[in-house]
N, CA, C and O atoms as CSV, one atom per row, in Angstrom:
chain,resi,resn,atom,element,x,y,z
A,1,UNK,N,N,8.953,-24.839,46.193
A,1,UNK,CA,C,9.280,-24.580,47.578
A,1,UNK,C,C,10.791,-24.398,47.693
A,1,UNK,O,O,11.546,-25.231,47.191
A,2,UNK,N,N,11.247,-23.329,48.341
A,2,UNK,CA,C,12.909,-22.871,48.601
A,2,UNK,C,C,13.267,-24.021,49.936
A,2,UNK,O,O,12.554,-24.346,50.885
A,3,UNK,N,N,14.304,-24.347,49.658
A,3,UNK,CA,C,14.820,-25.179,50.442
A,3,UNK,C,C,16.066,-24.636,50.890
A,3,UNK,O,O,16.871,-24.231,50.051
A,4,UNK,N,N,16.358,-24.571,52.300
A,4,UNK,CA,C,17.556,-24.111,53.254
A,4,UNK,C,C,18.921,-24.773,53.074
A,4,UNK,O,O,19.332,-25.852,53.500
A,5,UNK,N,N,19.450,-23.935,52.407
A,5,UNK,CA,C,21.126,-24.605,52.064
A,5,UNK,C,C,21.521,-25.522,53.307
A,5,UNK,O,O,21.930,-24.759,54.181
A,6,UNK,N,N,21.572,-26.966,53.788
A,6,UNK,CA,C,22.293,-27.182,54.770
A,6,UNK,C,C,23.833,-26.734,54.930
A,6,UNK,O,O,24.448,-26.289,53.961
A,7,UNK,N,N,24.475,-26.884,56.300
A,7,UNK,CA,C,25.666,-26.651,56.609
A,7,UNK,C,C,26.041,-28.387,56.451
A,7,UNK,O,O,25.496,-29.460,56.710
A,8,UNK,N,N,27.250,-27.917,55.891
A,8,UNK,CA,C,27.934,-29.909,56.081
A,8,UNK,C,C,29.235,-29.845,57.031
A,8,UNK,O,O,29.691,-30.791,57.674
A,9,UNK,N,N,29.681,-28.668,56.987
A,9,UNK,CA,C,31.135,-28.909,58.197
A,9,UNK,C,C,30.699,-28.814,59.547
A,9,UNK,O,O,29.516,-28.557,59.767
A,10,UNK,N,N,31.433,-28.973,60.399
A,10,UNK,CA,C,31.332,-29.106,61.489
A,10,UNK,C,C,32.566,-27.416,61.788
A,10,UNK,O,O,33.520,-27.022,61.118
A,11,UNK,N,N,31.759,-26.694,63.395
A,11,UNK,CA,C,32.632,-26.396,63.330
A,11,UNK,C,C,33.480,-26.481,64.438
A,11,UNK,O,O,33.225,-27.434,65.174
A,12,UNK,N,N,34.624,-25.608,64.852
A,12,UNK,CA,C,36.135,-26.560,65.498
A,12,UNK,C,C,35.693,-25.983,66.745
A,12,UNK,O,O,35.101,-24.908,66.843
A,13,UNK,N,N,36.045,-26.835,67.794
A,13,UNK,CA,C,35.792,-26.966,69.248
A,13,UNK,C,C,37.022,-26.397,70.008
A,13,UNK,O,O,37.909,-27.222,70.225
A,14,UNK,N,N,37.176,-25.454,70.338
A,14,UNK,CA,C,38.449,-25.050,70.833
A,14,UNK,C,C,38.372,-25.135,72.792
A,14,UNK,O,O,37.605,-24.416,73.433
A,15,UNK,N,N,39.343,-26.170,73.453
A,15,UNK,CA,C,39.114,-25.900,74.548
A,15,UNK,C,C,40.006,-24.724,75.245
A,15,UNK,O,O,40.988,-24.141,74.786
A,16,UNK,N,N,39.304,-24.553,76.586
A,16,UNK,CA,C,40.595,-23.455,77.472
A,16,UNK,C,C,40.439,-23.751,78.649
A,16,UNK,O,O,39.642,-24.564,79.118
A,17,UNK,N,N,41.535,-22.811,79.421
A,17,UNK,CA,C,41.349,-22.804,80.380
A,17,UNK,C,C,40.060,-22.505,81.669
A,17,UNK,O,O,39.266,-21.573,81.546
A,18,UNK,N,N,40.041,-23.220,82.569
A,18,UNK,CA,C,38.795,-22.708,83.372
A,18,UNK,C,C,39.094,-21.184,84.035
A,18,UNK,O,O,38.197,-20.493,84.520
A,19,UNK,N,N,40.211,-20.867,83.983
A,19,UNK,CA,C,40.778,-19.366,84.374
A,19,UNK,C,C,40.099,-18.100,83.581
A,19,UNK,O,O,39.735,-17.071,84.151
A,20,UNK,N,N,39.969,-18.385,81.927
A,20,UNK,CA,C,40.352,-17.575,81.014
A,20,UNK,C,C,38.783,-16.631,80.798
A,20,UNK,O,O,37.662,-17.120,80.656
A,21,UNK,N,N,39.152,-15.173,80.830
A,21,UNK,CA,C,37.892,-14.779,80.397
A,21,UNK,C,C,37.456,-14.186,79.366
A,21,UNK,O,O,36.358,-13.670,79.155
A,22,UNK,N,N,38.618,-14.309,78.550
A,22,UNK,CA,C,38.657,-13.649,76.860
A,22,UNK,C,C,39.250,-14.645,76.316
A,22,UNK,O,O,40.116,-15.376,76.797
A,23,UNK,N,N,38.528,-14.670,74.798
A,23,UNK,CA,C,39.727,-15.349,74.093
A,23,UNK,C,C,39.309,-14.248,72.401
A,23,UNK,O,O,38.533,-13.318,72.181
A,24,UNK,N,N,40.311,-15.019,71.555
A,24,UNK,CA,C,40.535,-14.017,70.615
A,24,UNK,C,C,40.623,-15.086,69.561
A,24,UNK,O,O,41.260,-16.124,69.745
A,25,UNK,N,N,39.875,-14.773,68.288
A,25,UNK,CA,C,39.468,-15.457,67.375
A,25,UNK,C,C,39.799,-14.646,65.867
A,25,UNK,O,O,39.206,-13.600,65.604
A,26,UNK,N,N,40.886,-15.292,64.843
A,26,UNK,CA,C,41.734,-14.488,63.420
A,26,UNK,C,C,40.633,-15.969,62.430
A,26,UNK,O,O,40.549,-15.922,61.203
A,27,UNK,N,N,39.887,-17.185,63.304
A,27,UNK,CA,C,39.712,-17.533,61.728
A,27,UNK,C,C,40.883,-18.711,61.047
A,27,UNK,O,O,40.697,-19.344,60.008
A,28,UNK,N,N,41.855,-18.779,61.755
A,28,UNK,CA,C,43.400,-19.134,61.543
A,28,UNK,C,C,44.176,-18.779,60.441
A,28,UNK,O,O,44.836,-19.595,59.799
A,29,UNK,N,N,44.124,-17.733,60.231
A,29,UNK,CA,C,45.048,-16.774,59.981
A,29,UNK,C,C,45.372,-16.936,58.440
A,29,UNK,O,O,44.784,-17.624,57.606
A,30,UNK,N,N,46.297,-16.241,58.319
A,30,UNK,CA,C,46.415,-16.357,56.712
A,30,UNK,C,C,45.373,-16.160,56.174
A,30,UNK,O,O,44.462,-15.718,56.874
A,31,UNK,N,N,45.162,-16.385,54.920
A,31,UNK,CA,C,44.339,-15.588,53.495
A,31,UNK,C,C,43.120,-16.231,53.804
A,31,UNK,O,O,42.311,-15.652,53.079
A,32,UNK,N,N,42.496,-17.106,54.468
A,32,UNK,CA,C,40.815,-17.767,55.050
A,32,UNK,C,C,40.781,-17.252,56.248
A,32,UNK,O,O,39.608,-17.189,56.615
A,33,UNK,N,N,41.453,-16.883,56.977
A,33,UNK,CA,C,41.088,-16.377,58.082
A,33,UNK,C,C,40.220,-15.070,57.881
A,33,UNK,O,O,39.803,-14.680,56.790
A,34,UNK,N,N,40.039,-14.535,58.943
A,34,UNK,CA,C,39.069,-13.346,59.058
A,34,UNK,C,C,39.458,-12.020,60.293
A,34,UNK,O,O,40.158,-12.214,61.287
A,35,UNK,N,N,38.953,-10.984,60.003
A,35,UNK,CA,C,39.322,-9.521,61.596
A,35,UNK,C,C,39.701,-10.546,62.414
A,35,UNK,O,O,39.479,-11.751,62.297
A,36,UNK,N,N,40.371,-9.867,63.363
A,36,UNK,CA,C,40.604,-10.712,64.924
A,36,UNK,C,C,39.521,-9.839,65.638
A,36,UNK,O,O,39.176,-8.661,65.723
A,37,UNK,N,N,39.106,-11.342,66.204
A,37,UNK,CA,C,38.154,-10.353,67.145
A,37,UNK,C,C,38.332,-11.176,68.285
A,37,UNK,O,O,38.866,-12.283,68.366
A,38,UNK,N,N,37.506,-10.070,69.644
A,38,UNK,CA,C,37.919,-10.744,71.386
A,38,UNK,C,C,36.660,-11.170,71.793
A,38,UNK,O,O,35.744,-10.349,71.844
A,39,UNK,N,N,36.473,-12.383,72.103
A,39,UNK,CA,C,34.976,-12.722,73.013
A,39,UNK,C,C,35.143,-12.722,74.274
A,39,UNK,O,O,36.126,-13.386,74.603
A,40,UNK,N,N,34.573,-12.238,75.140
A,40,UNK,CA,C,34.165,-12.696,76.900
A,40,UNK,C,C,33.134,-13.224,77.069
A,40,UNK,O,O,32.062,-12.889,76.565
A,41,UNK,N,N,33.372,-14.287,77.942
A,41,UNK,CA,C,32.419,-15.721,78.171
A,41,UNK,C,C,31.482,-14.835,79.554
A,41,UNK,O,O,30.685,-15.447,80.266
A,42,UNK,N,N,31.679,-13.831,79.668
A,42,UNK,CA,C,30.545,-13.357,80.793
A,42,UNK,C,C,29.391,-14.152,81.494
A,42,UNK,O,O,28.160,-14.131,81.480
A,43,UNK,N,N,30.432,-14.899,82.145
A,43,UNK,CA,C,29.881,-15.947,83.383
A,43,UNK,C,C,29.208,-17.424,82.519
A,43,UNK,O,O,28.604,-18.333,83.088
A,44,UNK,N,N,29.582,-17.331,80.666
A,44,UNK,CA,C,28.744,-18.668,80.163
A,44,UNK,C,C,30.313,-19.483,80.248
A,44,UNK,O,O,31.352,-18.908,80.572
A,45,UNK,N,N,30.227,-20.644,79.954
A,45,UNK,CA,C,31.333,-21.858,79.827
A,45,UNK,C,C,31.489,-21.878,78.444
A,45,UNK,O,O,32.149,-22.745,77.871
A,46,UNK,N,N,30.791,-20.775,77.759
A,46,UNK,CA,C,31.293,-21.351,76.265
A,46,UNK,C,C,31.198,-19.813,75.173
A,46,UNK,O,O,30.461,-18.842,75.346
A,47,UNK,N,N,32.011,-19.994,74.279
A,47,UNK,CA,C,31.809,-18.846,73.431
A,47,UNK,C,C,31.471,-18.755,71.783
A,47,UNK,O,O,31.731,-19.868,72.241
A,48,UNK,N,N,31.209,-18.629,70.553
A,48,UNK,CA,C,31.392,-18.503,69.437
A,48,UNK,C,C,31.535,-17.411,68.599
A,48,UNK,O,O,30.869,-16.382,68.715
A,49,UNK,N,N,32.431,-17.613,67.712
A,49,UNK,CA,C,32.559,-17.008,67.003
A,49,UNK,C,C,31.842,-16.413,65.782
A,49,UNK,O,O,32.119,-17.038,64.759
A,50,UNK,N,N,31.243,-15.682,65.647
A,50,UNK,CA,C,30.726,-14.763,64.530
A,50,UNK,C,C,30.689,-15.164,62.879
A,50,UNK,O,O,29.901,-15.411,61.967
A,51,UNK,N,N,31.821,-15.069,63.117
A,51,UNK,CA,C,32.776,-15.190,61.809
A,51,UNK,C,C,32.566,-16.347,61.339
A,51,UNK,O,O,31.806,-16.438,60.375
A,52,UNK,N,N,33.330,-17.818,62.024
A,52,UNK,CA,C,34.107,-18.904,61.566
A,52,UNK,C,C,33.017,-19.826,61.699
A,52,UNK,O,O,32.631,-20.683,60.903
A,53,UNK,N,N,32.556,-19.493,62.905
A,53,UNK,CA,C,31.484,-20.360,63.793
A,53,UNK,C,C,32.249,-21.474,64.921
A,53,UNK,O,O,31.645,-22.337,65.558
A,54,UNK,N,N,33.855,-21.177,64.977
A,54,UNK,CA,C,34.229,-21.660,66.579
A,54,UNK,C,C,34.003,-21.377,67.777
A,54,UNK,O,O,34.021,-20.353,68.459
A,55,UNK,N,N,33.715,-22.803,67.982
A,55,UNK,CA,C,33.357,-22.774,69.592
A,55,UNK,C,C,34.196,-22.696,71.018
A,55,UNK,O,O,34.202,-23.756,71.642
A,56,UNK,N,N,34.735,-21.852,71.475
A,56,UNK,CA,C,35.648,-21.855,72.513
A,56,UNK,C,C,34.763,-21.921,73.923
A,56,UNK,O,O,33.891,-21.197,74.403
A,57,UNK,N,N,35.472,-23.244,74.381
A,57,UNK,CA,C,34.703,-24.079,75.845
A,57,UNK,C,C,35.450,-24.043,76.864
A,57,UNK,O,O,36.537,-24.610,76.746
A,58,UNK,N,N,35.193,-23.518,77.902
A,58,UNK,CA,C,36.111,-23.857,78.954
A,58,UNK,C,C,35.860,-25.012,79.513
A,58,UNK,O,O,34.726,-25.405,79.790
A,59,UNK,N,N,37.078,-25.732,79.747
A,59,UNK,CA,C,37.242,-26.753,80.683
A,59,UNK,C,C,36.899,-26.693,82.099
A,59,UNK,O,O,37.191,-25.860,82.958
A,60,UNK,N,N,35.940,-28.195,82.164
A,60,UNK,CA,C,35.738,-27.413,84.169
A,60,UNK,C,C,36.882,-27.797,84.781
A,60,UNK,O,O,37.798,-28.350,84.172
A,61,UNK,N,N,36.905,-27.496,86.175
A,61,UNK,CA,C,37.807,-27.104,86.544
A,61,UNK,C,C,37.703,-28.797,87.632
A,61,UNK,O,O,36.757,-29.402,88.138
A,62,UNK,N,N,39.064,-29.010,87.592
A,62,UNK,CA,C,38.799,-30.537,88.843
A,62,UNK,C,C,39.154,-30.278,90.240
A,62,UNK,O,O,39.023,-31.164,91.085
C-alpha cells in the first residue's frame, strides 16, 4: 500500500492590513524564493500562496 508523503512544516502566517486588497508573494527572496506573484483576497479575509504555501490574513478591523 503507497502511503502519502506527510507535510512536517508549517506554513508562515503573514498578517495585513484590513485595508489591503493585494498582496504580493517572492517566497522570500533570494535563491529559495520563487516568481513574484500578486493575490487578491476578493471579498475572502485570507489568501495563499501557490508556491510557498503562505498564508496572508487580514486583520479585522476594531
Amino acid at each position: 500500500m503507497k502511503q502519502k508523503p506527510q507535510k512536517t512544516e508549517f506554513a508562515e502566517i503573514i498578517n495585513v492590513a484590513p485595508d489591503v486588497d493585494q498582496v504580493v508573494c517572492d517566497g522570500g527572496g533570494g535563491p529559495l524564493g520563487h516568481p513574484q506573484v500578486w493575490y487578491n483576497f476578493d471579498g475572502r479575509d485570507h489568501a495563499s500562496c501557490h508556491y510557498c504555501g503562505r498564508k496572508f490574513v487580514k486583520n479585522k478591523a476594531e
